[in-house]
TORDRENDREN-823102 format. One line per 3 residues: number of its first residue (from 1); for each residue y, z, x of N, C-alpha, C. Coordinates in pm, 1 decimal. Each point is the difference from the previous one (the first is absolute). Example, Ala and Ser with C-alpha at 12.3 -4.5 7.8 and 13.67 -1.06 7.14 Angstrom:
! TORDRENDREN-823102
1	-569.0:780.0:1319.0:119.0:0.0:-89.0:120.0:0.0:90.0 ~ 105.0:-72.0:-35.0:119.0:6.0:82.0:109.0:73.0:-77.0
***
This chain:
! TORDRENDREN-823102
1	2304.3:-5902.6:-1231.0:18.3:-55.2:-132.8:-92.3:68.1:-101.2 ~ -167.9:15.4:49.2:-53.4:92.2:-83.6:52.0:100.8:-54.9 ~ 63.7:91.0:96.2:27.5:145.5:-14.9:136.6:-15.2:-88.9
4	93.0:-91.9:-21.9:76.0:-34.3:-70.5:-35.4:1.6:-194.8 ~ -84.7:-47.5:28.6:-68.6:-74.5:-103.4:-57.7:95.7:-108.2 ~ -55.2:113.0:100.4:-66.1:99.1:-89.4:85.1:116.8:-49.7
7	137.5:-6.7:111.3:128.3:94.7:-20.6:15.5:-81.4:-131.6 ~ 24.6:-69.1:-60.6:41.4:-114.4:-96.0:-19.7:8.0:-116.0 ~ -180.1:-20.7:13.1:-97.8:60.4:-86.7:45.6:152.7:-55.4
10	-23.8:94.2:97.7:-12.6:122.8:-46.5:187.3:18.3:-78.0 ~ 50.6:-99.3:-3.7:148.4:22.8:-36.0:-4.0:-52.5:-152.8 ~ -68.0:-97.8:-24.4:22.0:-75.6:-105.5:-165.9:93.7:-91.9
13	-78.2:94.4:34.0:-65.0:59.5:-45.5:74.0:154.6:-40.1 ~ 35.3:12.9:45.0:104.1:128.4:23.0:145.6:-50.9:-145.5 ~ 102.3:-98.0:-8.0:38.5:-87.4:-80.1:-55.4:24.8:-155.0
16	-105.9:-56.3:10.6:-83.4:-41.1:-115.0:-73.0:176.8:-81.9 ~ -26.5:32.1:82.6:-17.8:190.4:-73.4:111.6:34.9:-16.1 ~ 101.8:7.0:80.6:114.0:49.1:-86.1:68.8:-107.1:-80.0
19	-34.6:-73.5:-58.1:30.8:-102.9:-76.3:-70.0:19.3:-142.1 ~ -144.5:42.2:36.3:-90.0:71.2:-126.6:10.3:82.5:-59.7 ~ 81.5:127.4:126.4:11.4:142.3:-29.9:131.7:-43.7:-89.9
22	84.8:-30.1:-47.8:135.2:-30.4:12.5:-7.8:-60.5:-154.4 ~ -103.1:-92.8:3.5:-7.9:-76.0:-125.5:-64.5:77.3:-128.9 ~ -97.2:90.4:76.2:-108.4:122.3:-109.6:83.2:85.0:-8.7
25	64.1:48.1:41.7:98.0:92.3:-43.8:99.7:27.2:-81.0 ~ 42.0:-201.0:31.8:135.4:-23.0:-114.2:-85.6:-50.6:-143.1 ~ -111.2:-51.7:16.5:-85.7:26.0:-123.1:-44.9:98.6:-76.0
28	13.2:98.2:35.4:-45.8:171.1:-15.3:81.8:54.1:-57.0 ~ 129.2:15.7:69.0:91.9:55.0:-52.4:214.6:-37.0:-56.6 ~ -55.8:-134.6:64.9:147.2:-70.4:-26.2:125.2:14.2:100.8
31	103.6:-35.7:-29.1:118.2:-20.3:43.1:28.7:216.0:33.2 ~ 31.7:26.1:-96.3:45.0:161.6:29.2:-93.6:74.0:7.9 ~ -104.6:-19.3:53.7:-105.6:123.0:85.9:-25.5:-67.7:100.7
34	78.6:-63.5:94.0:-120.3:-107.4:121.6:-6.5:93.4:154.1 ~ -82.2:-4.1:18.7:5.9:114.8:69.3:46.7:-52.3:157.0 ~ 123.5:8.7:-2.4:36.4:-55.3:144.5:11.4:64.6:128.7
37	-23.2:131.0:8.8:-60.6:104.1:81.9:-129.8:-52.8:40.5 ~ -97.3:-37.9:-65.9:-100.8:-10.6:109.4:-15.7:-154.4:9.7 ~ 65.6:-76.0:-73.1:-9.9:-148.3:41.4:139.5:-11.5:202.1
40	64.3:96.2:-13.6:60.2:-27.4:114.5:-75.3:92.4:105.0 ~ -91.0:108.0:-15.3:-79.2:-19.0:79.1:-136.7:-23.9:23.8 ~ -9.2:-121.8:-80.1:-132.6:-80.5:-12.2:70.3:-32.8:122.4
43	94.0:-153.4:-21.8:113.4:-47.5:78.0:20.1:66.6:180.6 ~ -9.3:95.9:-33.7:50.5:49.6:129.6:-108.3:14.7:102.0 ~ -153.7:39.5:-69.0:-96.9:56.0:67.8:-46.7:-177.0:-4.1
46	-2.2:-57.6:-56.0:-11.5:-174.2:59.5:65.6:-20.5:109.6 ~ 101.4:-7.8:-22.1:100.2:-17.1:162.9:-45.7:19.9:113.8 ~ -93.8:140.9:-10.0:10.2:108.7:78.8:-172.1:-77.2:72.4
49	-81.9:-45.6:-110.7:-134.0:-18.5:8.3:34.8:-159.0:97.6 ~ 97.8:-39.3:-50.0:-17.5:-169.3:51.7:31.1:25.3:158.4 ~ 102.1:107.2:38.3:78.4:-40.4:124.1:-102.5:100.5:54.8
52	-97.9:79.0:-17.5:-143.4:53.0:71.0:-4.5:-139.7:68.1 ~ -55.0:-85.1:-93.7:-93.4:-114.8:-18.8:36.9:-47.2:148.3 ~ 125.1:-50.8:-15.6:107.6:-79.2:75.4:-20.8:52.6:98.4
55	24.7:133.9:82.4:4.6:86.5:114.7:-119.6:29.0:51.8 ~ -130.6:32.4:-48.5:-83.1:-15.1:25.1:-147.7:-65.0:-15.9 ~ -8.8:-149.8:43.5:-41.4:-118.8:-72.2:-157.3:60.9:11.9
58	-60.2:105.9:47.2:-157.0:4.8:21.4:-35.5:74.2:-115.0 ~ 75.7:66.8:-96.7:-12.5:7.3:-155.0:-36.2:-101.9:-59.7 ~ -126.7:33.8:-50.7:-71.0:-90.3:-161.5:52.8:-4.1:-104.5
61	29.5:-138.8:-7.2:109.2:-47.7:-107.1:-82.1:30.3:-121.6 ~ -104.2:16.4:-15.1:-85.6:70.6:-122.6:17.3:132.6:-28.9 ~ -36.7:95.7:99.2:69.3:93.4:-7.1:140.7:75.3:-52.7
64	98.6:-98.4:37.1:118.5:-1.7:-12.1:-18.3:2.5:-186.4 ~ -62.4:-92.9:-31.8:-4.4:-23.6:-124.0:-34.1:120.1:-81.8 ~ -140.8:5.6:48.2:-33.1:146.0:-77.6:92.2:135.4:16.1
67	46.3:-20.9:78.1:117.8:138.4:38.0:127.4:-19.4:-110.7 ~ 40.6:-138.8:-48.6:104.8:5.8:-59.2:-76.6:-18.4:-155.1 ~ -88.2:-42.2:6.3:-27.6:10.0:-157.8:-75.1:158.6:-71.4
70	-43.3:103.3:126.7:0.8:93.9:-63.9:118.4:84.7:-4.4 ~ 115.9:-30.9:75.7:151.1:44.0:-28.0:47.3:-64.2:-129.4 ~ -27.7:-93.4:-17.9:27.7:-55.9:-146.3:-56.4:59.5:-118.2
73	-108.8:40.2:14.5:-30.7:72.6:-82.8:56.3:170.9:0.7 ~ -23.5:19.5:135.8:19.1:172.7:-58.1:168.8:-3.4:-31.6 ~ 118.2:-110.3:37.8:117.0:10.9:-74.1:-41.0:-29.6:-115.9
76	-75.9:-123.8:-64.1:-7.2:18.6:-156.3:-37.0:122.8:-93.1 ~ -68.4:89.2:92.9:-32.2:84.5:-74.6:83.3:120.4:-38.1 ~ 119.6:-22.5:80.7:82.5:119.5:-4.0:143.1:-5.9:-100.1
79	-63.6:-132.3:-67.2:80.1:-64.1:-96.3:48.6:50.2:-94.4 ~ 112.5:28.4:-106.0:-15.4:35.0:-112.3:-101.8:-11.1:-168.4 ~ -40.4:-117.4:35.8:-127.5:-64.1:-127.1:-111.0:49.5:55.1
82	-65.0:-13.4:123.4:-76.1:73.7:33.7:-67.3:113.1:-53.2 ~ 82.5:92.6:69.7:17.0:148.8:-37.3:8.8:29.5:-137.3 ~ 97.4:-83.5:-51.5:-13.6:31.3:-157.7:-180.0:5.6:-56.4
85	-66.4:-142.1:15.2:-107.4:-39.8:12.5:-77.8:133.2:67.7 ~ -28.1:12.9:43.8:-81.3:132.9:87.4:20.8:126.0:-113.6 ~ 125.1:-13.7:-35.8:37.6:131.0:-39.9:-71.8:-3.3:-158.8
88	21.6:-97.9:-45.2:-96.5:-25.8:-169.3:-144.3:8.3:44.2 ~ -27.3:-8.5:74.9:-171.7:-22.4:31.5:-13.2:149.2:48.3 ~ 58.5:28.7:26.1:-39.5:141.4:78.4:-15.3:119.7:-126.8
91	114.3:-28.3:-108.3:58.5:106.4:-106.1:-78.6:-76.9:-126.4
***
């Protein structure tokens, strides 16, 4: 039931970042720039992170965490606003 529990956890943590990523984005840039390329594989590399979880329960559900929230980030960064952003600061 533990090991359930933390599969669960790391699901509804996993959820909730791409729920953030998803929401800053459509704040950023609206309806016709949303960048749904890397929100489906935010999506996908979640999937991918939970059923680790699932298959091999002696993974740190903390871990797990930090692994998907620096994937969350380096997809945000490959964003279109981003880059724009980078690109004024840079020039």
């Amino acid at each position: 039931m533990k090991k359930t529990l933390k599969t669960i956890g790391l699901a509804v943590f996993v959820v909730l970042m791409t729920a953030t990523f998803g929401f800053a984005e459509y704040k950023m840039t609206g309806v016709s720039d949303f960048p749904y390329f890397q929100l489906g594989c935010l999506i996908v590399g979640g999937m991918t992170i939970i059923s680790l979880k699932h298959k091999y329960q002696k993974m740190y559900t903390g871990e797990l965490m930090g692994v998907f929230t620096l994937y969350t980030i380096l997809i945000a960064l490959f964003t279109a606003p981003v880059i724009n952003t980078i690109k004024t600061l840079v020039s």
